[in-house]
LUMVEX-499709 format. One line per field, with one value per residue (C-alpha): residue in one letter; x, y, z; residue number from 1; chain. Coordinates in Angstrom, 3 decimals, m for minus. Layout:
residues N
residuo: A  ...
x: X  ...
y: Y  ...
z: Z  ...
num: NUM  ...
cadena: A  ...
***
This chain:
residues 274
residuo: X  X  X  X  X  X  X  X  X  X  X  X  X  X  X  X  X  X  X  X  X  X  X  X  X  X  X  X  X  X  X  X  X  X  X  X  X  X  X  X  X  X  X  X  X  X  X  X  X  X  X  X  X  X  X  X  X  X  X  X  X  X  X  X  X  X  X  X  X  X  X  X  X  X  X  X  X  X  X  X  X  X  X  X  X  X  X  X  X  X  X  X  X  X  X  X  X  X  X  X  X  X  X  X  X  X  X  X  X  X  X  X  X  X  X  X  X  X  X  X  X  X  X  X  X  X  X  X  X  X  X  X  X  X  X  X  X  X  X  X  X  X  X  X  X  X  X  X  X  X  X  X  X  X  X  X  X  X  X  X  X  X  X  X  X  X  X  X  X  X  X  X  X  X  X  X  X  X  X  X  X  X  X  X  X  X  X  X  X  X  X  X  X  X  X  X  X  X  X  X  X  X  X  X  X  X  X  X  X  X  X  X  X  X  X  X  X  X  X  X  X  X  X  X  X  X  X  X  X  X  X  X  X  X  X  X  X  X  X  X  X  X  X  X  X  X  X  X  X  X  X  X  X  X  X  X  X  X  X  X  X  X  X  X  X  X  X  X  X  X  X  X  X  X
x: 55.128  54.937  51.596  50.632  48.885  50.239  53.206  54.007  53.998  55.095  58.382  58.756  58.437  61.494  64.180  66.880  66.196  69.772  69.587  66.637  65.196  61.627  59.580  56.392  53.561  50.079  48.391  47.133  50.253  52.119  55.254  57.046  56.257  57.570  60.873  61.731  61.090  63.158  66.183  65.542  66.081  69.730  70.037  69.615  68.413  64.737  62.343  59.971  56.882  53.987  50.707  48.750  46.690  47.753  44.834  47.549  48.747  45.538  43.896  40.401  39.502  41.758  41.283  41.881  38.007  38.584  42.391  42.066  42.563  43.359  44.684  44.514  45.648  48.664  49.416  49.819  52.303  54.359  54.561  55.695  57.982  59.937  58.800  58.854  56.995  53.969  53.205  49.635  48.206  44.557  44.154  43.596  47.160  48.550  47.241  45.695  44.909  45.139  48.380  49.364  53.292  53.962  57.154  57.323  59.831  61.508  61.167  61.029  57.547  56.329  57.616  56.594  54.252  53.688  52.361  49.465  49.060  49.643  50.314  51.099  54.567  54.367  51.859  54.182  56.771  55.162  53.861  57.257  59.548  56.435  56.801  60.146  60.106  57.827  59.770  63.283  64.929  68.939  67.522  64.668  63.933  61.755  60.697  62.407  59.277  57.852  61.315  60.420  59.304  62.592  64.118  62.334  62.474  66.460  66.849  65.043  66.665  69.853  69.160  67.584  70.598  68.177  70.316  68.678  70.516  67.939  67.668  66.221  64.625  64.654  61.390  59.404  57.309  55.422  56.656  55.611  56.942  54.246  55.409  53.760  51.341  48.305  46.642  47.248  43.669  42.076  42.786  40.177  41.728  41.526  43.586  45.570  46.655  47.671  49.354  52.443  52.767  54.163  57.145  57.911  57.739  60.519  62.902  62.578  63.640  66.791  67.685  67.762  70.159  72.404  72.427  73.150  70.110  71.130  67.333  65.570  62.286  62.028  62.026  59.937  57.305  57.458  56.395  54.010  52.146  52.668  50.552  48.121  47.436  47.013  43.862  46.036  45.820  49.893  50.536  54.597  57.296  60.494  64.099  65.926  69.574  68.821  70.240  67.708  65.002  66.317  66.374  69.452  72.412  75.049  76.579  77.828  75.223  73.062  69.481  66.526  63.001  59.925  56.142  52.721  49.737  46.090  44.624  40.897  40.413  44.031  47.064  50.058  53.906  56.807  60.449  63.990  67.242  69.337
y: m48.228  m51.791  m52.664  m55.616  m56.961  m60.519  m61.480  m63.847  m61.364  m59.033  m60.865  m62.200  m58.993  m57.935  m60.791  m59.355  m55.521  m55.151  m53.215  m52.662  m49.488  m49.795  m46.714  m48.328  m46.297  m46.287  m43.874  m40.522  m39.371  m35.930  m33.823  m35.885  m39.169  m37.795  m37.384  m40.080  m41.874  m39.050  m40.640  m43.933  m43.402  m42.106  m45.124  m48.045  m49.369  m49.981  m48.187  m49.643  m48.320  m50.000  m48.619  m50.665  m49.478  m51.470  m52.444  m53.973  m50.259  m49.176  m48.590  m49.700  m45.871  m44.272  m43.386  m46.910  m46.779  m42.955  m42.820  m41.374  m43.626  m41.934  m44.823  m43.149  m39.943  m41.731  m43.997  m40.997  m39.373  m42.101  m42.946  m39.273  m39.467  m43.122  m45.505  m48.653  m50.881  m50.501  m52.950  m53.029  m55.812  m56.279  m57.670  m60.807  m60.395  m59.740  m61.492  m64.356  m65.936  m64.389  m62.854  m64.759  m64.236  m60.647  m58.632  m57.739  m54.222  m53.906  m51.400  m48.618  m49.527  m48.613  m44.972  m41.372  m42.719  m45.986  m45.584  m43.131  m45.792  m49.529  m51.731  m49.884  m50.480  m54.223  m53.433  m51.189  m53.302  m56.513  m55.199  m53.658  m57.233  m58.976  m56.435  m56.289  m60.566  m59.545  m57.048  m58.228  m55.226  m54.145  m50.485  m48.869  m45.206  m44.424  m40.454  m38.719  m37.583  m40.629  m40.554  m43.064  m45.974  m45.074  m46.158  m48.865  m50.207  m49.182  m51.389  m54.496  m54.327  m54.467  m57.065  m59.487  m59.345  m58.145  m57.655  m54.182  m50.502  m48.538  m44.955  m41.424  m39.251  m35.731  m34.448  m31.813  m28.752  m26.339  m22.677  m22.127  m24.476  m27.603  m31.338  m32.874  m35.608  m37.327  m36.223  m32.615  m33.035  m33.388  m29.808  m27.048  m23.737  m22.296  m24.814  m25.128  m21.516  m22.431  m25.661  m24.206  m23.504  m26.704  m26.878  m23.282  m24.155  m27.257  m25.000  m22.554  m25.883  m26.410  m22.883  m22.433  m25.975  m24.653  m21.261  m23.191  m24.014  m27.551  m28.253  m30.324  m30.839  m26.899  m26.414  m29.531  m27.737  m24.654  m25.964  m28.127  m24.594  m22.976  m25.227  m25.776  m22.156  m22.038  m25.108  m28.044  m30.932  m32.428  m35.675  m34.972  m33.041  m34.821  m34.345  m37.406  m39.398  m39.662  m43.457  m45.094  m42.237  m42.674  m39.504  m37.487  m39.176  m38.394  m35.083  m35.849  m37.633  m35.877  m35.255  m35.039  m33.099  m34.787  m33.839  m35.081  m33.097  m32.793  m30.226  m30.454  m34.133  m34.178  m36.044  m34.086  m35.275  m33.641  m33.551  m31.695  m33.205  m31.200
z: m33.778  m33.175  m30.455  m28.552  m26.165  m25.237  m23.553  m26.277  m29.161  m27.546  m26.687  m30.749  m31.817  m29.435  m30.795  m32.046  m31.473  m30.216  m26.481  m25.226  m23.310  m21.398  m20.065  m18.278  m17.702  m16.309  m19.881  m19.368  m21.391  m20.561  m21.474  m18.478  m20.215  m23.005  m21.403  m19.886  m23.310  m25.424  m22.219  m23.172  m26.992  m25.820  m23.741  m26.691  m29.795  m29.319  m26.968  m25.650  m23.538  m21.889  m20.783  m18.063  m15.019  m12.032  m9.744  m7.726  m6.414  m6.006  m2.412  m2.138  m1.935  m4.405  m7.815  m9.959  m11.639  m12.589  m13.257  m16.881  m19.526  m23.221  m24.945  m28.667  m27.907  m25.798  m28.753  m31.122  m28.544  m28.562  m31.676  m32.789  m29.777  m31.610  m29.081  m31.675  m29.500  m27.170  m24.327  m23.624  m21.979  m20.349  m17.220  m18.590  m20.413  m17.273  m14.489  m16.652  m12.595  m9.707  m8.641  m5.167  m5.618  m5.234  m4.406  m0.599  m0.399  3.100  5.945  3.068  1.677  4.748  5.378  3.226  1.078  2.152  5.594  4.024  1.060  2.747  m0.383  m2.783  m2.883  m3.095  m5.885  m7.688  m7.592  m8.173  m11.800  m12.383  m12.054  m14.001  m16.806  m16.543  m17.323  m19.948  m21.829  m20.905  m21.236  m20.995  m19.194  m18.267  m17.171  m14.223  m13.384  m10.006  m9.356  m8.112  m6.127  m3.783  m6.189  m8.280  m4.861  m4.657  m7.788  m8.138  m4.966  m5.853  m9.413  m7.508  m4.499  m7.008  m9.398  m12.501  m15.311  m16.148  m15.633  m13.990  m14.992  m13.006  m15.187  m14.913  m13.572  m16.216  m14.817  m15.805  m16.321  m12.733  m11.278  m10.925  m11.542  m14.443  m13.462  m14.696  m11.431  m12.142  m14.734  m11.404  m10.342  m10.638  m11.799  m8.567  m7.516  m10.359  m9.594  m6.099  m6.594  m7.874  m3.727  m3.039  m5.233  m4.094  m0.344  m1.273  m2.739  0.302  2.166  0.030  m0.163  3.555  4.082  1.481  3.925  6.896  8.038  10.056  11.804  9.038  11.828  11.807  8.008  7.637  10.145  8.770  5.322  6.739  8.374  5.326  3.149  6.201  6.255  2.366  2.649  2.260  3.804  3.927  4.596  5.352  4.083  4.939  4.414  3.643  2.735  m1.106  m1.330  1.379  2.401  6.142  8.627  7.733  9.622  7.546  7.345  3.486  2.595  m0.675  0.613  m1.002  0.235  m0.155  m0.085  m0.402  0.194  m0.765  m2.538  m3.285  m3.543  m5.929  m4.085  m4.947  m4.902  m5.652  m4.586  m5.260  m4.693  m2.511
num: 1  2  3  4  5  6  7  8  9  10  11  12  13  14  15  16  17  18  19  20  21  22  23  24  25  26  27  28  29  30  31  32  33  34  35  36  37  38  39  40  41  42  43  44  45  46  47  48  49  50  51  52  53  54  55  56  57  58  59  60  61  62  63  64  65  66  67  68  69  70  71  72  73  74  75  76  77  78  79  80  81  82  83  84  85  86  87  88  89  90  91  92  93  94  95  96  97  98  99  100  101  102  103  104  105  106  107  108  109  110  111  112  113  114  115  116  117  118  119  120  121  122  123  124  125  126  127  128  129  130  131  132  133  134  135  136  137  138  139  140  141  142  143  144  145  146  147  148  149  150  151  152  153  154  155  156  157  158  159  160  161  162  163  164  165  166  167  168  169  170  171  172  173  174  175  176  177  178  179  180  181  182  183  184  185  186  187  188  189  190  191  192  193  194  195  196  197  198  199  200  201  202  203  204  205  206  207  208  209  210  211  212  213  214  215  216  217  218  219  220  221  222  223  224  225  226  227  228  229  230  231  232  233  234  235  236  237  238  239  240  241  242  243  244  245  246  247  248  249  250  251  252  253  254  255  256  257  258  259  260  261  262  263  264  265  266  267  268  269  270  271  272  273  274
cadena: A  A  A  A  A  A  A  A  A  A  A  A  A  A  A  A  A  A  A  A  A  A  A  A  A  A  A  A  A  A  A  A  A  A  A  A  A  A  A  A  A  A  A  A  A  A  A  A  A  A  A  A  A  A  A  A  A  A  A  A  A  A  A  A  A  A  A  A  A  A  A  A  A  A  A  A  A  A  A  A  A  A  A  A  A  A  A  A  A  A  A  A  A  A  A  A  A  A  A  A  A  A  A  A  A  A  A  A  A  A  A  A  A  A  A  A  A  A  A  A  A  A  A  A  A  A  A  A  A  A  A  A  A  A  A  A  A  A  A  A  A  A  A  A  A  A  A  A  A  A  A  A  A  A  A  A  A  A  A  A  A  A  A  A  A  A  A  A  A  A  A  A  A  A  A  A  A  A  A  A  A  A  A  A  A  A  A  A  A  A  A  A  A  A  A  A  A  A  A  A  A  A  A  A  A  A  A  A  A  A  A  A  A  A  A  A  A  A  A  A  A  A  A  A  A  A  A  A  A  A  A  A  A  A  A  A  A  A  A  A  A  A  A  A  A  A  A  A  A  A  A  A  A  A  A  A  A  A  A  A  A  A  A  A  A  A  A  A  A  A  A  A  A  A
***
């Protein structure tokens, strides 16, 4: 496996490598990065991955100084997984001046996620077109659990006429259940035990719309009390139109059911297409 840190070598070392596949990532390497870069070898010729930790998506009091960075032990999971070629700039690499053009997302930025994390949307997808210029890639695979910046990122792709396919990964869990995320490190086993909850309480949602179950406000609710009662702290649980995250309108519309809560001090997310 190929690594480097500037845009320049980085995009010599990428000439003639036939169709390109990228996977970026922020480190802290799991069996759900894994994945999605396992999808991207079926999607082209070369992989390739990149590992940088956005201060741009950061809010000035989340986690950006103690998001865990294992560089080596990333490195060696990629390169038994085939990635051929690792992106990873510094800051410096990246943002070589200060970044003053950014990528401003509509009205969806602003809802789910965005209105308890103002920015980090425009963050997200400012590093995401800047890599994407770096790497140049033909595809590139983004997890569903982060369903909201696939969204996001499938939407700008599309309105700015990017000439990249952009593909939903499958999200990996646990045997009980729990989305695999870097944040899940955070989690004492106490709450490690408990934090299977959430994805539980999301298929309870699912199950009862496939039963009949038309009032999306009272399931939302009811999930909401659930986790309240169980020492969470939520910050929504929403059903929504897959294609735009808007209110259910649509009676044949696919849905999907989103959550974020707090458990501890861990931020978890997690969703399940309906």
């Amino acid at each position: 496996m190929q690594i480097h840190s500037s845009i320049a070598d980085l995009r010599a070392a990428l000439k003639n490598r036939g169709h390109v596949v990228f996977v970026p990532t922020m480190g802290n390497l799991h069996a759900g990065h894994i994945s999605l870069m396992e999808q991207a070898r079926a999607h082209g010729d070369t992989v390739v991955a990149s590992i940088f930790v956005n201060r741009l998506q950061f809010g000035p009091n989340e986690d950006f100084d103690k998001y865990p960075r294992t560089f080596q032990a990333d490195c060696d999971k990629l390169s038994a997984a085939g990635v051929d070629v690792l992106f990873a700039p510094t800051e410096a690499d990246l943002y070589p001046e200060p970044q003053e053009y950014v990528v401003e997302p509509p009205a969806i930025q602003n809802i789910l996620d965005g209105e308890f994390r103002p920015g980090h949307f425009r963050g997200v997808a400012t590093v995401v077109l800047k890599l994407f210029n770096c790497v140049q890639p033909q595809a590139a695979v983004f997890g569903k659990k982060d369903y909201q910046q696939l969204m996001v990122i499938r939407n700008m792709t599309r309105q700015l006429a990017l000439p990249i396919d952009i593909i939903g990964g499958e999200t990996v869990r646990a045997d009980d259940g729990l989305a695999l995320s870097s944040r899940n490190g955070y989690l004492s086993p106490a709450e490690r035990a408990e934090a299977p909850r959430l994805y539980h309480l999301l298929n309870e949602i699912r199950d009862a719309f496939r039963a009949g179950e038309g009032d999306t406000v009272k399931l939302e609710k009811a999930a909401i009390s659930a986790l309240d009662a169980a020492g969470w702290k939520t910050d929504y649980v929403a059903v929504r139109q897959q294609s735009n995250l808007a209110a259910p309108t649509d009676a044949k519309a696919p849905l999907v059911v989103l959550a974020a809560s707090r458990l501890g001090t861990t931020r978890l997310i997690d969703n399940i297409e309906i």
